[in-house]
CHARMM internal coordinates of N, CA and C (Angstrom, degrees):
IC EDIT
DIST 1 N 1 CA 1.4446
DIST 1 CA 1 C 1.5259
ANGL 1 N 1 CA 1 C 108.55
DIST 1 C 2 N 1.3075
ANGL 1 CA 1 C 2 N 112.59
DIHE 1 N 1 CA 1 C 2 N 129.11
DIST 2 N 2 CA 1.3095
ANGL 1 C 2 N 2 CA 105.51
DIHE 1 CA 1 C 2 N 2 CA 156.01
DIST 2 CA 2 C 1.3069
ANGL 2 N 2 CA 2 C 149.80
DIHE 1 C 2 N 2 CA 2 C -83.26
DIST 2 C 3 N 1.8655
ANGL 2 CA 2 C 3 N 109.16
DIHE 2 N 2 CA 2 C 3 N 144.97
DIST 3 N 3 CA 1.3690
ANGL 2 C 3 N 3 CA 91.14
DIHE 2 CA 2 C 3 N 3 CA -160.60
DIST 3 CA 3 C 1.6805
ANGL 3 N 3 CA 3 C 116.89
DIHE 2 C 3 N 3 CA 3 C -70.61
DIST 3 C 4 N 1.2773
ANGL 3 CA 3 C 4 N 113.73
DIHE 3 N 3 CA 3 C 4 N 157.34
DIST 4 N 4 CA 1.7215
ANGL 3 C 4 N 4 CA 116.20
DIHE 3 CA 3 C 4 N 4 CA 165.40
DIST 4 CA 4 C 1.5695
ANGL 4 N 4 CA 4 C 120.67
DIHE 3 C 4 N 4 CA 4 C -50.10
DIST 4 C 5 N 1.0390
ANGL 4 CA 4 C 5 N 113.42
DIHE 4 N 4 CA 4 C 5 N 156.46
DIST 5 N 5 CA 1.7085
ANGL 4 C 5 N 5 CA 102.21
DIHE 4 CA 4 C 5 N 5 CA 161.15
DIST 5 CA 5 C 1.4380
ANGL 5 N 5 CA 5 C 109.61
DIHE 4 C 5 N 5 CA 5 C -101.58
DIST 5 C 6 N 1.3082
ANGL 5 CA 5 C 6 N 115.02
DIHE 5 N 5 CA 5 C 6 N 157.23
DIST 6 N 6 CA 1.0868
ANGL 5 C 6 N 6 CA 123.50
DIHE 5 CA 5 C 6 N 6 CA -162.17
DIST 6 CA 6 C 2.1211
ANGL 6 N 6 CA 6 C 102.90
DIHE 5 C 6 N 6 CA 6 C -111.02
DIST 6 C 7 N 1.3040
ANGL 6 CA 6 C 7 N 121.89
DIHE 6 N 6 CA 6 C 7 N 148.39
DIST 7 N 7 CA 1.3940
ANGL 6 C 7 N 7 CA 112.78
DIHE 6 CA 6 C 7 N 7 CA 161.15
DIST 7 CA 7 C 1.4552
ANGL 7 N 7 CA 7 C 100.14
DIHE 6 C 7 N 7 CA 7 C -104.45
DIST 7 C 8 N 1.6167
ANGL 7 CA 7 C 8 N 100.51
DIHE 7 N 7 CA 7 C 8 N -177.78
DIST 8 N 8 CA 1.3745
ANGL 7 C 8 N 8 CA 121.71
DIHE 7 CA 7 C 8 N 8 CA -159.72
DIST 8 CA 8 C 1.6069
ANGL 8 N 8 CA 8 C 101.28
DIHE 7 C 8 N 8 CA 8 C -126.66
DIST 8 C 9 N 1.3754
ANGL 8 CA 8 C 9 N 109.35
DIHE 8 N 8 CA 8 C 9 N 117.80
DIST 9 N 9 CA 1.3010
ANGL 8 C 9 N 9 CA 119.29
DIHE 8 CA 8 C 9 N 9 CA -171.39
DIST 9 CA 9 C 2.1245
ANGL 9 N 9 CA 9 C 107.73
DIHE 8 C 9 N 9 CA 9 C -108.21
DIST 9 C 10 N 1.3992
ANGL 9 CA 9 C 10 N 105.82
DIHE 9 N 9 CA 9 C 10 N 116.35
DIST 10 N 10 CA 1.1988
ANGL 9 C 10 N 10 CA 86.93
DIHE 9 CA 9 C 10 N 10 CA -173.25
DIST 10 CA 10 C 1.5027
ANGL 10 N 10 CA 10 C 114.45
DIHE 9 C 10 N 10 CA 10 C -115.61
DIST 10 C 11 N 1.5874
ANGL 10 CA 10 C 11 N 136.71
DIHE 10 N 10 CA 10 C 11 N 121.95
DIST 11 N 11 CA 1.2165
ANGL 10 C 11 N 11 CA 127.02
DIHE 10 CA 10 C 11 N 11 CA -152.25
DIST 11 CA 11 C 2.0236
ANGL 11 N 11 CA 11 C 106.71
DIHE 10 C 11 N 11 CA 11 C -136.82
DIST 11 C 12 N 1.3866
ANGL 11 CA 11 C 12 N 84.83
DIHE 11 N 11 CA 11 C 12 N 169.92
DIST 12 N 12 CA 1.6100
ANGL 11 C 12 N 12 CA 90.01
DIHE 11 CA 11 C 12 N 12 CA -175.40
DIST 12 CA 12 C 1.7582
ANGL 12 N 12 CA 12 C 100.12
DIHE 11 C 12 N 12 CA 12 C -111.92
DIST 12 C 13 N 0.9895
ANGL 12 CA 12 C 13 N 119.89
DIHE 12 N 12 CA 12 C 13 N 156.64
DIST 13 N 13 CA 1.2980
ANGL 12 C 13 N 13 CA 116.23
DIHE 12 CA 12 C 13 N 13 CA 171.89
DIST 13 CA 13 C 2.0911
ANGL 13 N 13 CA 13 C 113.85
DIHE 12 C 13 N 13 CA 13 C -177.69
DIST 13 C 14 N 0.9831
ANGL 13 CA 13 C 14 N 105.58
DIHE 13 N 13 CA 13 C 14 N 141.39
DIST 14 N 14 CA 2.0009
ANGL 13 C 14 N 14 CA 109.84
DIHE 13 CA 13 C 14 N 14 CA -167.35
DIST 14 CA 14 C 1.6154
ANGL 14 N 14 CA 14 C 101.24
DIHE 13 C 14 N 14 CA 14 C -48.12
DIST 14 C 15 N 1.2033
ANGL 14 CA 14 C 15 N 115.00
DIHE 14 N 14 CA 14 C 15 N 151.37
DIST 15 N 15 CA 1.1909
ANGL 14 C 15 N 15 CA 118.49
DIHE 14 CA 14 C 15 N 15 CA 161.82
DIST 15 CA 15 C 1.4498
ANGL 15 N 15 CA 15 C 130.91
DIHE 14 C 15 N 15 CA 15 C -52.82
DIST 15 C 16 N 1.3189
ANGL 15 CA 15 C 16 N 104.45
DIHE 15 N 15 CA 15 C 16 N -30.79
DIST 16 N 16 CA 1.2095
ANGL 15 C 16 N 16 CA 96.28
DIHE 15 CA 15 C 16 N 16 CA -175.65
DIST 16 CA 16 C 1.6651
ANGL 16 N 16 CA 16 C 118.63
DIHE 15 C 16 N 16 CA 16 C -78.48
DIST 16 C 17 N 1.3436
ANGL 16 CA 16 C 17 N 107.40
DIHE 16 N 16 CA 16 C 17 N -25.92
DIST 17 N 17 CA 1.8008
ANGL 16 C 17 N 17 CA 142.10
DIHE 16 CA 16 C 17 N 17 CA 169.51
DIST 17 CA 17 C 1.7158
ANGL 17 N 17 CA 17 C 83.76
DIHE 16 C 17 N 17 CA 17 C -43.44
DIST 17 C 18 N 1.2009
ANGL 17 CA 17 C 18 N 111.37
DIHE 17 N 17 CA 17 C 18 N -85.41
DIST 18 N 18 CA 1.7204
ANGL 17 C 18 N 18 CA 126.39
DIHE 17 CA 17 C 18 N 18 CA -178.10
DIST 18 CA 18 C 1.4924
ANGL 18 N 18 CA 18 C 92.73
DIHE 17 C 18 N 18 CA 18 C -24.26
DIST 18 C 19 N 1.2559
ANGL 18 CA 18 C 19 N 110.78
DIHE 18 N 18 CA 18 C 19 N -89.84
DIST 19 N 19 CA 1.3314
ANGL 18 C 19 N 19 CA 122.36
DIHE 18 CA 18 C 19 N 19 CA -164.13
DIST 19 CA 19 C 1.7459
ANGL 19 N 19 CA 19 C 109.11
DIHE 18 C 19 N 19 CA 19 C -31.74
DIST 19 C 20 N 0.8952
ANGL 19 CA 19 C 20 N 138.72
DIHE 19 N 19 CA 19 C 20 N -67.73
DIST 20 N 20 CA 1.6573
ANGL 19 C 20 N 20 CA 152.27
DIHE 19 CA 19 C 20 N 20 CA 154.14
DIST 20 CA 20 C 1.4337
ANGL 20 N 20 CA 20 C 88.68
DIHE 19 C 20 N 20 CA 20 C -18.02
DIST 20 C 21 N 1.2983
ANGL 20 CA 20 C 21 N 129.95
DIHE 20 N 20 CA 20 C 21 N -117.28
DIST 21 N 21 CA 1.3015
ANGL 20 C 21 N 21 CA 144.85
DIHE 20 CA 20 C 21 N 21 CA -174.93
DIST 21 CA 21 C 1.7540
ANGL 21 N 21 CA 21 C 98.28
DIHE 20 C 21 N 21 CA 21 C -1.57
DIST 21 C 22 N 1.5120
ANGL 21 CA 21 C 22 N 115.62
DIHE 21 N 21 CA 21 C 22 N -74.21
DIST 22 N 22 CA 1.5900
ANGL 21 C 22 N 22 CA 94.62
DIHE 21 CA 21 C 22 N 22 CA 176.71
DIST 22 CA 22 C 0.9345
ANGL 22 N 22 CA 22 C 157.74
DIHE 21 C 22 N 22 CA 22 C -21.13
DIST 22 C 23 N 1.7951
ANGL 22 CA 22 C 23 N 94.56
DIHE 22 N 22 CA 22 C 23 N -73.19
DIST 23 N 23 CA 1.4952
ANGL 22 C 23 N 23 CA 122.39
DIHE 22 CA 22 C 23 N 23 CA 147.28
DIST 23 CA 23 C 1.2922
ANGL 23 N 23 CA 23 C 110.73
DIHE 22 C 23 N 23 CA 23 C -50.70
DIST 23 C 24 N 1.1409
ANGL 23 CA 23 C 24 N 147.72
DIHE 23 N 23 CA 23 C 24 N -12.06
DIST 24 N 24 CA 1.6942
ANGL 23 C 24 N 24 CA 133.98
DIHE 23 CA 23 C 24 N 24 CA 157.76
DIST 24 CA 24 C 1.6846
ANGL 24 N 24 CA 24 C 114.11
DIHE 23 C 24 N 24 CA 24 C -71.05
DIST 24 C 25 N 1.4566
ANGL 24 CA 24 C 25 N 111.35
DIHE 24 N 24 CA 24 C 25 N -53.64
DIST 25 N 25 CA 1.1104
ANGL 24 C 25 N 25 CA 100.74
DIHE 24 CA 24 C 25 N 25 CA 164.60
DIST 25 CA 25 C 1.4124
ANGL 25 N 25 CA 25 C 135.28
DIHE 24 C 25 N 25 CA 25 C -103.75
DIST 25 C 26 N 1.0327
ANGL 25 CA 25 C 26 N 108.08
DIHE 25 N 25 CA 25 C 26 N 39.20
DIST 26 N 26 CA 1.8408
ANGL 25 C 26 N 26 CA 121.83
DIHE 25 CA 25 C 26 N 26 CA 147.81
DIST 26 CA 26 C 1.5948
ANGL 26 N 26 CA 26 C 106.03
DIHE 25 C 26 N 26 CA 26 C -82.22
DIST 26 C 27 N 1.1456
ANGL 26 CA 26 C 27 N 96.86
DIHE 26 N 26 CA 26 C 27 N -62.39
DIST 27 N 27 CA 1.9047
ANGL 26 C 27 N 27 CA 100.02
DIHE 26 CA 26 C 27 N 27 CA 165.65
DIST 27 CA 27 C 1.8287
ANGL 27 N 27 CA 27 C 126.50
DIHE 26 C 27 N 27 CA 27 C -37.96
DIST 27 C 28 N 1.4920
ANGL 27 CA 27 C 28 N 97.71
DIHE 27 N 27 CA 27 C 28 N -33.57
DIST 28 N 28 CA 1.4768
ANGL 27 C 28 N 28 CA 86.05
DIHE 27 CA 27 C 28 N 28 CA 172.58
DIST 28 CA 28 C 1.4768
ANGL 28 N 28 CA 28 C 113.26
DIHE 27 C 28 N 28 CA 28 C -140.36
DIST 28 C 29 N 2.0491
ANGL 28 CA 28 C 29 N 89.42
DIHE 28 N 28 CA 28 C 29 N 36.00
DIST 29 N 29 CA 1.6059
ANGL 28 C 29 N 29 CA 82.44
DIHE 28 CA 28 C 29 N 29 CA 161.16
DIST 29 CA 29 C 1.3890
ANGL 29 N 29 CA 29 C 120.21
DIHE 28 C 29 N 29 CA 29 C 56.42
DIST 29 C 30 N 1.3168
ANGL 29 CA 29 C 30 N 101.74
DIHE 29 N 29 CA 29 C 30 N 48.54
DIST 30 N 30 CA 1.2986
ANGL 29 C 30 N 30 CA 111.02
DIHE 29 CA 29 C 30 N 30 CA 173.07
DIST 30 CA 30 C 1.7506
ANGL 30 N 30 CA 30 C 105.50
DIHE 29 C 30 N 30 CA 30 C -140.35
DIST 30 C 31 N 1.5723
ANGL 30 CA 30 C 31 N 107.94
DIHE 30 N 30 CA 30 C 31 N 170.12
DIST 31 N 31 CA 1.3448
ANGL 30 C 31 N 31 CA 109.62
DIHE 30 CA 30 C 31 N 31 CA 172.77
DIST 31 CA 31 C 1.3228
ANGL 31 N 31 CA 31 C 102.74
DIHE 30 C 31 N 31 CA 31 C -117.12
DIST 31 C 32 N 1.7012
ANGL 31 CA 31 C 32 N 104.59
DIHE 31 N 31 CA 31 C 32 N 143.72
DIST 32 N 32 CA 1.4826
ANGL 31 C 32 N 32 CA 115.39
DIHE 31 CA 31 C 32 N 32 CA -171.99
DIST 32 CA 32 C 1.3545
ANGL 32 N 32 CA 32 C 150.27
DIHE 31 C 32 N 32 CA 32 C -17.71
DIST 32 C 33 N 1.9499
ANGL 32 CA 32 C 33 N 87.01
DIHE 32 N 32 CA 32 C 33 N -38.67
DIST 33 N 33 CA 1.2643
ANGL 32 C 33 N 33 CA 107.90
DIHE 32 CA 32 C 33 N 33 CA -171.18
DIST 33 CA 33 C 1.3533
ANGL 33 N 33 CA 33 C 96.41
DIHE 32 C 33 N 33 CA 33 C -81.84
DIST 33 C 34 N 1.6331
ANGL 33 CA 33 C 34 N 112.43
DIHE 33 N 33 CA 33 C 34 N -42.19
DIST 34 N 34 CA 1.4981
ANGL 33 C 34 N 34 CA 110.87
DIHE 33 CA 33 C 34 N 34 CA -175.85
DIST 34 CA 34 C 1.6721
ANGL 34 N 34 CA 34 C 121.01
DIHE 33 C 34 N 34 CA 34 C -61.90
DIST 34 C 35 N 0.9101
ANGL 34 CA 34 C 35 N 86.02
DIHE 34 N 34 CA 34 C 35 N -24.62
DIST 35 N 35 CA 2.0039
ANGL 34 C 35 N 35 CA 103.76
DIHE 34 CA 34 C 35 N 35 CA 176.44
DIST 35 CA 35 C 1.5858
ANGL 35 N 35 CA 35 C 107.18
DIHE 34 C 35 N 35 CA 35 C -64.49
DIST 35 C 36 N 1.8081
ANGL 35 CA 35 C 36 N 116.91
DIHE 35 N 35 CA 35 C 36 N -45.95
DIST 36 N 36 CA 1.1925
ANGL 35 C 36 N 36 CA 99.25
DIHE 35 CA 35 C 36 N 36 CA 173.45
DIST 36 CA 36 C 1.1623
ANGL 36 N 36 CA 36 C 129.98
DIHE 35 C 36 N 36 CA 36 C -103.42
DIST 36 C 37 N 1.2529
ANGL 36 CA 36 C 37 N 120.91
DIHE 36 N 36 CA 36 C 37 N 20.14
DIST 37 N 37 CA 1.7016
ANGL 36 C 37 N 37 CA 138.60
DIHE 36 CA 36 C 37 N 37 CA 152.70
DIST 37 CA 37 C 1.9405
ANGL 37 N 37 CA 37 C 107.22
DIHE 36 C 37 N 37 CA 37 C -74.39
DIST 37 C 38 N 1.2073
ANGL 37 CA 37 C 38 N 91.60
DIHE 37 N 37 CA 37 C 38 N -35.95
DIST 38 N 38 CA 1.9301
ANGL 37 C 38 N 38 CA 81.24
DIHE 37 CA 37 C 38 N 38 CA 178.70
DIST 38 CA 38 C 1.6764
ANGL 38 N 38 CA 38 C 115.79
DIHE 37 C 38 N 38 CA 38 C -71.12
DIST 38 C 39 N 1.6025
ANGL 38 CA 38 C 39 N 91.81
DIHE 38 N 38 CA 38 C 39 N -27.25
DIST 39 N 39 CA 1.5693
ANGL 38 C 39 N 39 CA 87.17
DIHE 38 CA 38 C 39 N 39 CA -162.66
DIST 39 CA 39 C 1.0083
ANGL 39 N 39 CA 39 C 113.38
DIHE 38 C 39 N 39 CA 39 C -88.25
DIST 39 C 40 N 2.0849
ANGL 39 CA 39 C 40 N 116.80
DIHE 39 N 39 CA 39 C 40 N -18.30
DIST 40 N 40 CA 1.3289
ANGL 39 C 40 N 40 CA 114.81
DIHE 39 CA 39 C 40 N 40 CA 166.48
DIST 40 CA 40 C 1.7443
ANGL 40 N 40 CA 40 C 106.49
DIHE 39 C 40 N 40 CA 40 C -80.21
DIST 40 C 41 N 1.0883
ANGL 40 CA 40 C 41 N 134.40
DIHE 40 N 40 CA 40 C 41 N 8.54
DIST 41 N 41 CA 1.4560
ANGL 40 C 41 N 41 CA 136.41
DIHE 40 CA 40 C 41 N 41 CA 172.75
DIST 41 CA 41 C 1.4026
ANGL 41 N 41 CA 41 C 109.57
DIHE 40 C 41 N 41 CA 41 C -88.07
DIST 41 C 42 N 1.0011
ANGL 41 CA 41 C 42 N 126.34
DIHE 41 N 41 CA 41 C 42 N -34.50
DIST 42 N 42 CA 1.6588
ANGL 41 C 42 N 42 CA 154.36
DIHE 41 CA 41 C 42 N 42 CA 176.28
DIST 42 CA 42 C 1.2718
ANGL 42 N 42 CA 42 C 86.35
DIHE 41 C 42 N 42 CA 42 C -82.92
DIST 42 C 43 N 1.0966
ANGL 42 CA 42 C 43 N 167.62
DIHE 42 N 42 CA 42 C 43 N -80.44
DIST 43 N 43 CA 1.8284
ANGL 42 C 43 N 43 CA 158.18
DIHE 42 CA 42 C 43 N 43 CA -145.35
DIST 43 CA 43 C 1.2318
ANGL 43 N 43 CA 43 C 84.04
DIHE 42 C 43 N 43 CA 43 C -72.03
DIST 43 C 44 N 1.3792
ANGL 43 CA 43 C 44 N 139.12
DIHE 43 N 43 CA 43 C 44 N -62.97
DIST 44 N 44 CA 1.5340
ANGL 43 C 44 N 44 CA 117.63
DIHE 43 CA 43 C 44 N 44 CA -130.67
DIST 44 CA 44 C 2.0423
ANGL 44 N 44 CA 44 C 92.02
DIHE 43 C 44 N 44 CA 44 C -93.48
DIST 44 C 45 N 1.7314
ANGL 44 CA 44 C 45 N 99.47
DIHE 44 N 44 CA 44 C 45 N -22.35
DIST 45 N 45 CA 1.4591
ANGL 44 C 45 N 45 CA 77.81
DIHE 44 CA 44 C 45 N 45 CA 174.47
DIST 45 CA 45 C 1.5985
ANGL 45 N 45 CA 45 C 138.64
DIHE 44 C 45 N 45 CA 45 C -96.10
DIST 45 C 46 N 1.6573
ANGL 45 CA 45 C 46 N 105.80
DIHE 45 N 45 CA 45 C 46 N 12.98
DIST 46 N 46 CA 1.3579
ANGL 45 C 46 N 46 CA 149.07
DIHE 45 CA 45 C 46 N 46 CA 136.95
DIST 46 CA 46 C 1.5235
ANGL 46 N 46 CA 46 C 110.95
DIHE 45 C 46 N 46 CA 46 C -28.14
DIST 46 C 47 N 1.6045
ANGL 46 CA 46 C 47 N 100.48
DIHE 46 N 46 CA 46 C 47 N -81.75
DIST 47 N 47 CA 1.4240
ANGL 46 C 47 N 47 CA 103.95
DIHE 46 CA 46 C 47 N 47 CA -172.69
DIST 47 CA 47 C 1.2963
ANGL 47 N 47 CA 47 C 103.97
DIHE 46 C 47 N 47 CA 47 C -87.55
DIST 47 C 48 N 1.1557
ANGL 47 CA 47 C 48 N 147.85
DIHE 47 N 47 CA 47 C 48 N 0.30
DIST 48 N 48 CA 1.4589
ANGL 47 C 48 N 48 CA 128.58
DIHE 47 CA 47 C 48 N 48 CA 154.22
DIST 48 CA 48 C 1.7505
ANGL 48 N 48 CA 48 C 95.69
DIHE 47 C 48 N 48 CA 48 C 115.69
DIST 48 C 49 N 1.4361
ANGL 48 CA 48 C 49 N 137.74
DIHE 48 N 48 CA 48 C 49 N 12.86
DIST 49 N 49 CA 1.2551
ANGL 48 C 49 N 49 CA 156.38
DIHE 48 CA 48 C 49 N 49 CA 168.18
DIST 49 CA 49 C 1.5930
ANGL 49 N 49 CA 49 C 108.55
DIHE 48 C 49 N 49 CA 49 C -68.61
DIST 49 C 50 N 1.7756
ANGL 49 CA 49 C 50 N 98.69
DIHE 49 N 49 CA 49 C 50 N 120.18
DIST 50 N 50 CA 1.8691
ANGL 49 C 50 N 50 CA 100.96
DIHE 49 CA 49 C 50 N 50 CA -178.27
DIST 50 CA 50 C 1.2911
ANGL 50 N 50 CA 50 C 99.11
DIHE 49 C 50 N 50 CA 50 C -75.03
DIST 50 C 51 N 1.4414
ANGL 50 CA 50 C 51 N 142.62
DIHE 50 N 50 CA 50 C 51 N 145.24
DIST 51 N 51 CA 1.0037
ANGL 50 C 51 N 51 CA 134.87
DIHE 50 CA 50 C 51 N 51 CA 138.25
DIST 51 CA 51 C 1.7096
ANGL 51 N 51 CA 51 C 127.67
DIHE 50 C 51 N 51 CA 51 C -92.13
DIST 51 C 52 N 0.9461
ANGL 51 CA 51 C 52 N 125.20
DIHE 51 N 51 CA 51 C 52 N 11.43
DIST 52 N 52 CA 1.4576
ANGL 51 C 52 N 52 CA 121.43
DIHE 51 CA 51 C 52 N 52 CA -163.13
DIST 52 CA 52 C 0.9630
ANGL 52 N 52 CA 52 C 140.46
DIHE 51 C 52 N 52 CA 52 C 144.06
DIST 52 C 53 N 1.3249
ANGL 52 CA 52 C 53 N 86.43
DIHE 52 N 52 CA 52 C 53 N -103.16
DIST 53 N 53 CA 1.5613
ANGL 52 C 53 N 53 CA 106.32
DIHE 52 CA 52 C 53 N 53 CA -178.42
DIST 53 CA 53 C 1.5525
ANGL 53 N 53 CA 53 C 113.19
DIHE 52 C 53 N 53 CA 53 C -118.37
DIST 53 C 54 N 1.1401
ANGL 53 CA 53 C 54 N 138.92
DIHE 53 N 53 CA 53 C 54 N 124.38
DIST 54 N 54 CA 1.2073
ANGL 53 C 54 N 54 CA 152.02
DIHE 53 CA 53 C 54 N 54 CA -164.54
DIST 54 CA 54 C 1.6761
ANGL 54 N 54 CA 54 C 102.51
DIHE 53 C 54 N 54 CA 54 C -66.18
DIST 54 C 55 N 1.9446
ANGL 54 CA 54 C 55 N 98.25
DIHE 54 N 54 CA 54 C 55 N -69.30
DIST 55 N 55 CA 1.9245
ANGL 54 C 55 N 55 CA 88.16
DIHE 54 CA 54 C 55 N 55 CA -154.95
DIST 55 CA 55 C 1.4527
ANGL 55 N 55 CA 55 C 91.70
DIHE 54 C 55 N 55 CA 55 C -61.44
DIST 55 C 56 N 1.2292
ANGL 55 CA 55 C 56 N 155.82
DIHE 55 N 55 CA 55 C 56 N -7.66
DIST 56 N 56 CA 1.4961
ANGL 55 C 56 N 56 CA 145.72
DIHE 55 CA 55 C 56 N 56 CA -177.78
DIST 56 CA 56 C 1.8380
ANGL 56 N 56 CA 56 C 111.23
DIHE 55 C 56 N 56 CA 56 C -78.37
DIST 56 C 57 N 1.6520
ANGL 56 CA 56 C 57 N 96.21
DIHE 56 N 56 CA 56 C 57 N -26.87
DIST 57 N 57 CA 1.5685
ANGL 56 C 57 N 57 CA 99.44
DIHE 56 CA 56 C 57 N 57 CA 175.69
DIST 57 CA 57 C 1.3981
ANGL 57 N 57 CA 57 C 92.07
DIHE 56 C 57 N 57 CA 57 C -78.92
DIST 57 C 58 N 1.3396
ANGL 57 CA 57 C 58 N 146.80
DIHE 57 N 57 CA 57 C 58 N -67.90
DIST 58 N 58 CA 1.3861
ANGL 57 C 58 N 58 CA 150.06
DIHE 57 CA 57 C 58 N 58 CA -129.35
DIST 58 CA 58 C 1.8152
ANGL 58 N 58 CA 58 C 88.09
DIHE 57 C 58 N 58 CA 58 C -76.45
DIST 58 C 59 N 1.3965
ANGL 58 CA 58 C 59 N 131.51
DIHE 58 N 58 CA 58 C 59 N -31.36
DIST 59 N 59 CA 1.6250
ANGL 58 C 59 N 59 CA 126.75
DIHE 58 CA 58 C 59 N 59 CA -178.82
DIST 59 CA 59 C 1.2660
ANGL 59 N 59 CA 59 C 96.65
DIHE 58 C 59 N 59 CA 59 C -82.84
DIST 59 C 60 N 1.0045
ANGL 59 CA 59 C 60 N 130.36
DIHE 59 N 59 CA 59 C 60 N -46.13
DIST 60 N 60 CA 1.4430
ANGL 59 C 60 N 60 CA 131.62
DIHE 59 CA 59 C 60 N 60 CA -167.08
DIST 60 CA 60 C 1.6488
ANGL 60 N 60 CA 60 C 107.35
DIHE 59 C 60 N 60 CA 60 C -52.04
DIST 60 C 61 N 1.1967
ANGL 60 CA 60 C 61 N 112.05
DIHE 60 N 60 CA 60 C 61 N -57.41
DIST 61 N 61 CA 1.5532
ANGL 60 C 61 N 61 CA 127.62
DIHE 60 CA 60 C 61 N 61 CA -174.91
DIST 61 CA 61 C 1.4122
ANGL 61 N 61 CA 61 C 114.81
DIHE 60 C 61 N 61 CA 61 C -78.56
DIST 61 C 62 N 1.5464
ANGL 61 CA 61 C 62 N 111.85
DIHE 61 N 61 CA 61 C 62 N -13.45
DIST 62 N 62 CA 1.8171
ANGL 61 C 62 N 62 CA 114.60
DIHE 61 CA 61 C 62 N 62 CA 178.98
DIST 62 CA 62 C 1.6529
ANGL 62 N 62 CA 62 C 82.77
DIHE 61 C 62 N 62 CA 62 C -89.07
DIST 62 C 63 N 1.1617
ANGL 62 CA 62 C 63 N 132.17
DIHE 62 N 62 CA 62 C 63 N -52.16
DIST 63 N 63 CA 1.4405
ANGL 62 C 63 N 63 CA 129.81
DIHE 62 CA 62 C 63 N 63 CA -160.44
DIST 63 CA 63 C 1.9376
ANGL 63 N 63 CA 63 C 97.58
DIHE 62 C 63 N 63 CA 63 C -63.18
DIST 63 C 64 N 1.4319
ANGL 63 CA 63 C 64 N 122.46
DIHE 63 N 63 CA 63 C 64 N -34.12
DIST 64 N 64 CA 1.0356
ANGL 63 C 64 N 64 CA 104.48
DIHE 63 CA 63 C 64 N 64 CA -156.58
DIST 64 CA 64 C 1.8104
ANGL 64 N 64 CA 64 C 107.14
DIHE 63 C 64 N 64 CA 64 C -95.80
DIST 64 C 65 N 1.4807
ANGL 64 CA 64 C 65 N 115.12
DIHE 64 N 64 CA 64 C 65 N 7.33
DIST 65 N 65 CA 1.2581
ANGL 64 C 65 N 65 CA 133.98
DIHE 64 CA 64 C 65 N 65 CA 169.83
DIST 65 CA 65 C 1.3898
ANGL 65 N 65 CA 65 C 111.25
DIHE 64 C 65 N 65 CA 65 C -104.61
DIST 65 C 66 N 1.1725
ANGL 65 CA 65 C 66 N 118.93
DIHE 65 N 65 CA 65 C 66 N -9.88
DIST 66 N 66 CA 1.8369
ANGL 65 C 66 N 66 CA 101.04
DIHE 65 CA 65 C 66 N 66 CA -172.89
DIST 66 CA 66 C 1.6885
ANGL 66 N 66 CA 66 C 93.20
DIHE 65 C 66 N 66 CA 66 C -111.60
END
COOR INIT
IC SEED 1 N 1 CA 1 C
IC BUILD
């Protein structure tokens, strides 16, 4: 299968925001970027928002429970 391409999201946010986010994904073994793709996958599947692609929601949400 081939992989997707990915875009590039570039954002501002407080240090201390940063700081949190790390320490979240050091905890689950994740990398940053991947940390804030779960959590916006987790918001949008919260409020009831399609994102896409499914098997990427269904890993996203096993990774963000185990």
């Amino acid at each position: 299968m081939a992989a997707s391409k990915t875009a590039t999201l570039t954002l501002r946010i407080e240090p201390e925001i940063k700081e949190a986010l790390q320490r979240a994904a050091e905890l689950e073994h994740r990398s940053i970027a991947n940390m804030v793709e779960v959590l916006i996958r987790e918001h949008c599947r919260l409020k009831g928002i399609a994102t896409g692609n499914t098997s990427n929601n269904k890993r996203a949400a096993k990774g963000a429970t185990s």
